[in-house]
C-alpha positions, 0 to 999 in steps of 0.5 A, a space after each residue: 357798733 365797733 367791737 370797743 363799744 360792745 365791750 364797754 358793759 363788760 369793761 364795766 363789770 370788770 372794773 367793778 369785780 376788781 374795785 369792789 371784790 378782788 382788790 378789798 379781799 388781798 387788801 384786807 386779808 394778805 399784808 403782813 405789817 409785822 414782818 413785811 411781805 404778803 401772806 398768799 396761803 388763805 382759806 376761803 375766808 381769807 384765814 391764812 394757814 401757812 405764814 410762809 412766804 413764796 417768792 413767785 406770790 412775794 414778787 406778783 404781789 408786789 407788781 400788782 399793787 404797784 401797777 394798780 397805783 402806776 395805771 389804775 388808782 393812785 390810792 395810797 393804799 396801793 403804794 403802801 401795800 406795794 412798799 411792803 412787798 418791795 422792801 421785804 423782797 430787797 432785804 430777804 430775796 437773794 441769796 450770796 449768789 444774787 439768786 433768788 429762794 424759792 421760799 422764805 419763813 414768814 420773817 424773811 430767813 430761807 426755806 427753799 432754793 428752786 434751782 429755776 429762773 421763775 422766782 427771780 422773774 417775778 420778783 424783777 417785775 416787783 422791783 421794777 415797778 415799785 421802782 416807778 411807783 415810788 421814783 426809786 433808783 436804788 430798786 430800779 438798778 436792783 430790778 435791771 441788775 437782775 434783769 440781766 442775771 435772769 437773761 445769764 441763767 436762761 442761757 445757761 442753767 447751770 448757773 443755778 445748779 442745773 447743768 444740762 446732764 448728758 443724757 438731756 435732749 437740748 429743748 427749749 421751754 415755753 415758759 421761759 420763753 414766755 418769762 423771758 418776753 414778760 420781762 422784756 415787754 416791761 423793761 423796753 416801755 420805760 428803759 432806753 437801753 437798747 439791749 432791751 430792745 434787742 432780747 424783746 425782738 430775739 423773743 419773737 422766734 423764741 416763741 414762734 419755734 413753739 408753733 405746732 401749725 397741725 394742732 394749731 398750738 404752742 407746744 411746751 416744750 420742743 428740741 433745739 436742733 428741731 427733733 421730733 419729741 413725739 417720743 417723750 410725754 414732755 415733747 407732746 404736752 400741751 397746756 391750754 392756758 400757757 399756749 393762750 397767755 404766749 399768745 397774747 404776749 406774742 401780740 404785744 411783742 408785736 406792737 414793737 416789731 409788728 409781722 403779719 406772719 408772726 400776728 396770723 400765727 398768734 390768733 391762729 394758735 388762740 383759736 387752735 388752743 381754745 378749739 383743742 383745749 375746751 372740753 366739749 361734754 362739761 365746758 372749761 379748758 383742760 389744765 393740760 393734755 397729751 397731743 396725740 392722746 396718750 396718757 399725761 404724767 399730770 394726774 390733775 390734767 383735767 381739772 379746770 383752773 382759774 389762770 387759763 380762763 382768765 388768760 382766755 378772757 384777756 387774749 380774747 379781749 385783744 383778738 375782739 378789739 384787732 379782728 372784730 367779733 366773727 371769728 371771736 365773738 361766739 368764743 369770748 361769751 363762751 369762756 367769760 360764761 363758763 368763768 363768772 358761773 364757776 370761779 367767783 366765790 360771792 359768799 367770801 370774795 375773790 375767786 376760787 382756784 381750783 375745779 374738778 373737771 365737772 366745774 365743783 370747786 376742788 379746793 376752796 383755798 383763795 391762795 398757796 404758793 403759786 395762786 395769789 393776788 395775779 392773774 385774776 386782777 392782771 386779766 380785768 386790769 388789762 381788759 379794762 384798760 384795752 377796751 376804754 382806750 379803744 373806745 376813746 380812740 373810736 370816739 376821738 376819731 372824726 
């Protein structure tokens, strides 16, 4: 039996718990047809308590509904959710500047500027594929527009007033190495433009820089002219579920400019992640942890989020179809365990978020300004879609 078929039951139960639990509950609880837009901040029940609306959630709302109506079922229900995000996000996400808030009141007016390159990354993937979904030009010149202002502002910060100060180290981060990958993977499948092309191959040192092959990991955060930062708390983080997630963008990167180098060094940093990021007394991966042991700033380091196991389940799904099941098996029933026993809420729907490090449920919110309708449903998605289509290529092989 191939890695593809013995996947296939677990596709199966993904594509289940999407359709019949997480798609219904953001459906059914999040789309704000007065106003426009989608509430993220739900109570357990789906009750919304606070009407705001974020534009990271406003922006991967809008992405997954119109991904789920691109690549998943063309419902109208997907694309009509998806045109409230679009329309909501053209009309109240900028600012004078052609930046984008960080938050808005619930009819659309400012609330909060972030000074960071996030809220518009994820409003570009709205806008871009809302832009297939509904065969727009007008949102796919905004999507690529901002493109290119995001790219502007990871260069140089300052244009969102955040100046490198003269005390600062010149560090790169992983996030935005990771954001800035995220958009160019999107934007290279549908755009001829070259220059997309060319920020897609620059991502791929962009990440790698981050390798820490003594542990095995993406480090957060490391200097520019390659400095020790041992020194700093930041320069020893280390965030199990971003270095899982690089990992798997490293390997779609990798589909446009393969390296065996670059590819070893992605399953090597997956496994190294797991290894050093799974807590071995109560199972789970830690949300963040010190290299080298030292106290961490973030006193919720220990909690057990979702996005990390969801993030873990994907990357994993990818490494199963590409090297088989010796190296990944073992870990691949150990995360999707630890995840189906602890997140998914069967009384109200959808999944929690939030655990203390023993699996209790910490809060029992199914959305706030940064937890939504996203990794959860990108995660099954794009299992499900892995999987099948390694199984047909299998089947069609003589």
């Amino acid at each position: 039996m191939t890695a593809a078929q013995s996947l296939l039951p677990w596709a199966g139960k993904f594509r289940k718990e999407l359709d019949e639990n997480i798609i219904p509950f953001w459906l059914k609880h999040a789309l704000d047809r007065e106003f426009g837009g989608y509430f993220s901040c739900l109570d357990r029940d789906g009750s919304v308590y606070d009407d705001r609306k974020y534009l990271w959630l406003q922006g991967r709302f809008t992405w997954m509904f119109a991904r789920l109506w691109n690549q998943w079922a063309a419902k109208p229900e997907y694309l009509d959710a998806a045109k409230l995000g679009a329309s909501f996000l053209r009309a109240h996400a900028f600012d004078a500047r052609g930046r984008v808030w960080f938050s808005l009141d619930r009819e659309g007016r400012p609330l909060f500027f972030q000074r960071k390159v996030y809220p518009g990354v994820f409003v570009d993937l709205g806008l871009l594929e809302y832009s297939l979904a509904a065969g727009d030009d007008g949102f796919r010149r905004a999507a690529t527009d901002l493109f290119w202002r995001i790219h502007a502002w990871l260069e140089n910060p300052a244009l969102i007033d955040r100046p490198l100060l003269e005390g600062q180290i010149p560090m790169s981060n992983l996030a935005n190495a990771m954001v800035r990958a995220g958009l160019a993977i999107e934007f290279a499948q549908v755009d001829s433009d070259p220059r997309f092309r060319e920020v897609l191959r620059d991502c791929i040192p962009a990440i790698l820089r981050h390798y820490d092959p003594v542990h095995r990991v993406f480090r957060e955060n490391v200097a520019l002219d390659g400095r020790s930062l041992a020194a700093l708390p930041e320069g020893r983080l280390f965030n199990p579920g971003h270095s899982i997630e690089v990992a798997w963008f490293l390997l779609h990167l990798l589909e446009f400019y393969p390296d065996d180098g670059a590819r070893k060094t992605a399953f090597d940093a997956l496994e190294g992640s797991l290894e050093l990021g799974w807590d071995r007394e109560y199972g789970g991966l830690f949300y963040f942890m010190d290299l080298e042991g030292k106290p961490l700033f973030q006193i919720e380091h220990a909690m057990k989020l979702w996005w990390p196991h969801t993030e873990a389940l994907y990357a994993l799904v990818l490494a199963l179809l590409e090297e088989g099941p010796a190296r990944w098996r073992a870990w691949f029933e150990k995360v999707v365990d630890y995840t189906w026993m602890h997140f998914p809420d069967p009384e109200y729907g959808h999944w929690f978020g939030y655990l203390d490090r023993e699996g209790r449920v910490a809060s029992a919110c199914k959305g706030n300004h940064y937890k939504g309708f996203f990794h959860t449903p990108r995660a099954l998605m794009m299992s499900v879609q892995r999987i099948e289509a390694a199984a047909r290529k299998m089947s069609s092989s003589p």
